[in-house]
GUMARGU-86773 format. One line per 2 residues: number of its first residue (from 1); for each residue x, y, z of N, C-alpha, C. Coordinates in nm, 3 decimals. Atoms other than C-alpha are relative to their C-alpha. Layout:
N
NUM> X/Y/Z/X/Y/Z/X/Y/Z ~ ...
This chain:
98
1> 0.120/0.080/0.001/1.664/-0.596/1.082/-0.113/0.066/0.080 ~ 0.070/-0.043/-0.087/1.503/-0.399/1.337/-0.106/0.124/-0.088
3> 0.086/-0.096/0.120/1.410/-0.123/1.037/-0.105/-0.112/-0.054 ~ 0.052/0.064/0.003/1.268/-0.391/0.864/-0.154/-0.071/0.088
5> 0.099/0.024/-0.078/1.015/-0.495/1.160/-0.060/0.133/0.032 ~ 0.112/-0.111/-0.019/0.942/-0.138/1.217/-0.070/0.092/-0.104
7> 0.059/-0.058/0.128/0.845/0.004/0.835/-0.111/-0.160/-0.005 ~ 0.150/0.060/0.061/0.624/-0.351/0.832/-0.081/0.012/0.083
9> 0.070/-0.050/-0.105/0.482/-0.264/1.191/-0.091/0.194/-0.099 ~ 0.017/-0.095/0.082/0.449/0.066/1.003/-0.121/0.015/-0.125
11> 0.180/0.035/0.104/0.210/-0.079/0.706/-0.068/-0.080/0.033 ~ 0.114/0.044/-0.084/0.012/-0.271/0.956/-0.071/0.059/0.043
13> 0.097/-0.126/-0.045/-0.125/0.026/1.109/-0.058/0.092/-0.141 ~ 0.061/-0.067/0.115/-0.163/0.194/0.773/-0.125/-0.106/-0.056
15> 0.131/0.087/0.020/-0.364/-0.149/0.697/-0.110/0.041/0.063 ~ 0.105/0.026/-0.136/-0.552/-0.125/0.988/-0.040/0.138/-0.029
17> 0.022/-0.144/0.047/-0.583/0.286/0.886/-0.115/-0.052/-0.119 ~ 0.011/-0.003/0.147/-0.731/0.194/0.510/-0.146/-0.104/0.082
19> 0.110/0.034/0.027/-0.985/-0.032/0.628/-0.100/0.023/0.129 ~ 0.093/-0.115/-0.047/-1.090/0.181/0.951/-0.082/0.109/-0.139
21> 0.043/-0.077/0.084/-1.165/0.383/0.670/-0.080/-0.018/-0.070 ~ 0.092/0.071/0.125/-1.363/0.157/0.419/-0.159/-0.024/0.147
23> 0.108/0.018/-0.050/-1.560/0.066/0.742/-0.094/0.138/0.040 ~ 0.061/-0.122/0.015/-1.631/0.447/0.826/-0.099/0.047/-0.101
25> 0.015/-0.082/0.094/-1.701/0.575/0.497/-0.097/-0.110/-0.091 ~ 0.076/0.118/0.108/-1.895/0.251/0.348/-0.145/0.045/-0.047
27> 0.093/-0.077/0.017/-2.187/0.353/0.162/-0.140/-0.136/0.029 ~ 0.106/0.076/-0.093/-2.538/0.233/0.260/-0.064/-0.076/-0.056
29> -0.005/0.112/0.121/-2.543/-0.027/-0.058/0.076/-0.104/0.118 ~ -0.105/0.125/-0.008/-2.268/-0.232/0.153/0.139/0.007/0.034
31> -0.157/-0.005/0.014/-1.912/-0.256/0.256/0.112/-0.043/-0.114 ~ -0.082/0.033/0.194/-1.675/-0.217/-0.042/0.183/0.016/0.112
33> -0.119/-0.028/-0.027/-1.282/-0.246/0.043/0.055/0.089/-0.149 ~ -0.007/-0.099/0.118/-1.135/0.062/-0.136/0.159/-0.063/-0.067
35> -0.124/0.040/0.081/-0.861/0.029/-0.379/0.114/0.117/0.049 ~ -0.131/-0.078/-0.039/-0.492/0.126/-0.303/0.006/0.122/-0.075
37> -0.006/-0.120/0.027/-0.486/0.409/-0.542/-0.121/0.073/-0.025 ~ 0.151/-0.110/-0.067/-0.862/0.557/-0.442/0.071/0.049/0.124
39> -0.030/-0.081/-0.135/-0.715/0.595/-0.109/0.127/0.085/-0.031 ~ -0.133/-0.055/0.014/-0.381/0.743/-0.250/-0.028/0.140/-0.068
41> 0.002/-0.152/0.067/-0.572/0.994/-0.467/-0.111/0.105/0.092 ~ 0.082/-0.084/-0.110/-0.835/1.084/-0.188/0.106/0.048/0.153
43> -0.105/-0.080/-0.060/-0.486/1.168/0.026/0.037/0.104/-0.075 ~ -0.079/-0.088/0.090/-0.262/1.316/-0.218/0.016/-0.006/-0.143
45> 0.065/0.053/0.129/-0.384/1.325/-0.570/0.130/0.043/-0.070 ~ -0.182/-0.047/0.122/-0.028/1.517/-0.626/0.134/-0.097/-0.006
47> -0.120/0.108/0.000/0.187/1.271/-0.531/-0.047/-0.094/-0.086 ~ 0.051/0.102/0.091/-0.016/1.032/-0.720/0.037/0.055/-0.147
49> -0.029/-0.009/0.072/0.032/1.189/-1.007/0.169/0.029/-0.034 ~ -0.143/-0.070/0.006/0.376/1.341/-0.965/0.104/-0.203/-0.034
51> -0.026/0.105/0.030/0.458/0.964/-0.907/0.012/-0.110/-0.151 ~ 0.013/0.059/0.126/0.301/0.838/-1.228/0.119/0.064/-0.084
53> -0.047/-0.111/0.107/0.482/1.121/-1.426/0.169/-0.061/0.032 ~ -0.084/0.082/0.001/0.834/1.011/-1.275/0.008/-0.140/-0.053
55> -0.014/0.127/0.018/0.821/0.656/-1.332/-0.013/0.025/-0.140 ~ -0.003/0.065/0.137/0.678/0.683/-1.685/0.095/0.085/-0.061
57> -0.087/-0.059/0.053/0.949/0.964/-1.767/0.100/-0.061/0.008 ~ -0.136/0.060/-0.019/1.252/0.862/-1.591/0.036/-0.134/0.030
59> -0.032/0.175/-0.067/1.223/0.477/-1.484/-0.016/-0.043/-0.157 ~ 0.055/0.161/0.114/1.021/0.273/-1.743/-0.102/0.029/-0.015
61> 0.119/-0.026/0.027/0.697/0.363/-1.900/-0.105/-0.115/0.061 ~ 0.107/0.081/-0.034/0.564/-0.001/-1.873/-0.017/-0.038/0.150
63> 0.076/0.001/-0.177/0.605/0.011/-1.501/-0.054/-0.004/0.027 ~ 0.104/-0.069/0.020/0.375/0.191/-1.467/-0.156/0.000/0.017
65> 0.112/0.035/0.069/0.119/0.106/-1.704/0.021/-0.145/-0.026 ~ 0.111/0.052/-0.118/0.026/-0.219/-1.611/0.079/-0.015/0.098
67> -0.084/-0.007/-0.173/0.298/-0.266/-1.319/-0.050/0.029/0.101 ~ 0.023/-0.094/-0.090/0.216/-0.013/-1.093/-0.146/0.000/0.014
69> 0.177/0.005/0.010/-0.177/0.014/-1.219/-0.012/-0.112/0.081 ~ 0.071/0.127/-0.037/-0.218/-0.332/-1.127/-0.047/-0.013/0.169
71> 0.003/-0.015/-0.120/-0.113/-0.303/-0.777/-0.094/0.107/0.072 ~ 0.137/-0.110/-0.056/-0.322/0.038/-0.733/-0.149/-0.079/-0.023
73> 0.206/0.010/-0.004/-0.667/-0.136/-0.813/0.014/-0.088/0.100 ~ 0.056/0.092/-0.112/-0.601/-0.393/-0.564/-0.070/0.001/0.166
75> 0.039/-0.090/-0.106/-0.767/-0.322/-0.234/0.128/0.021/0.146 ~ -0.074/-0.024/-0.148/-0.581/-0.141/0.043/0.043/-0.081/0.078
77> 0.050/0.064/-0.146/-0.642/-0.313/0.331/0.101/-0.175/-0.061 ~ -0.111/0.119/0.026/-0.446/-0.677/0.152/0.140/0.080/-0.037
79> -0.092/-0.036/0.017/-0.180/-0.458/-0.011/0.082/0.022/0.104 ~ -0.072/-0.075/-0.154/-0.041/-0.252/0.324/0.031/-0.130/0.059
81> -0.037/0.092/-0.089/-0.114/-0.572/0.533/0.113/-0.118/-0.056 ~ -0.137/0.124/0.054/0.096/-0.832/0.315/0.119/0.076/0.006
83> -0.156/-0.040/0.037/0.392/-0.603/0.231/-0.001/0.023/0.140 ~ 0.052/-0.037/-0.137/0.297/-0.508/0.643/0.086/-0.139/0.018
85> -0.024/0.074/-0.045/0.354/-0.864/0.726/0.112/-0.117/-0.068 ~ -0.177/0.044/0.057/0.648/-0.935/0.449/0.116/0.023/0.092
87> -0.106/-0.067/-0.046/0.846/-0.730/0.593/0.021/-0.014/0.173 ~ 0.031/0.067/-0.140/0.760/-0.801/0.986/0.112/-0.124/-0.027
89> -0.040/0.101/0.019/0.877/-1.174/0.894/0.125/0.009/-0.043 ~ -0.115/0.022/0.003/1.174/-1.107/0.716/0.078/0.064/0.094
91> -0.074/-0.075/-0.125/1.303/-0.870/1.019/0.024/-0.097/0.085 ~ -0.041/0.143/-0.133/1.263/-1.174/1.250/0.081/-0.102/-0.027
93> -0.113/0.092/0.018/1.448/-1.409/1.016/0.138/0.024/-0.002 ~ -0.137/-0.034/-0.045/1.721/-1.209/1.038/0.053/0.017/0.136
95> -0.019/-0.051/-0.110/1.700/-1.145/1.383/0.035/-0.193/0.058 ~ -0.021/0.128/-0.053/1.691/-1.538/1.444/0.143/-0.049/-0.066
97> -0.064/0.047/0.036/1.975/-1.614/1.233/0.187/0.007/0.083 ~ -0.085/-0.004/-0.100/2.214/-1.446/1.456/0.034/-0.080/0.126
């Protein structure tokens, strides 16, 4: 359980990373929260793809396409922090159940 609290501690700071970032980089129109896979292809545009290319070869095409898409347009900064604070929560319910 303790993994658990520290991979969602883990995408809390990546939250908190993604929208340091949107506030940095915001253009002078306005603050935009960027989308999970803008920030994934302005990291590593190879893993991004290398990713796509697995999944739609060897998993499941429609994964993918809309699966996977869907979740990339959503913005950063909610994605990281929810699965961030999924995972936090379920570490503690296990930790209480003992």
């Amino acid at each position: 359980m303790a993994v658990l609290r520290l991979l969602g501690a883990v995408f809390l700071l990546a939250a908190l990373g993604a929208l340091a970032w949107d506030a940095t980089h915001a253009p002078a129109s306005g603050f935009r929260l960027s989308a999970l896979g803008e920030l994934w292809f302005r990291l590593s545009p190879y893993t991004l793809d290398l990713s796509r290319a697995v999944t739609e070869r060897y998993i499941w095409p429609e994964l993918w396409d809309p699966g996977i898409v869907a979740v990339l347009l959503q913005p950063a900064v909610l994605v990281l922090g929810g699965l961030g604070l999924l995972l936090v929560v379920l570490g503690m319910l296990g930790r209480r159940r003992r």
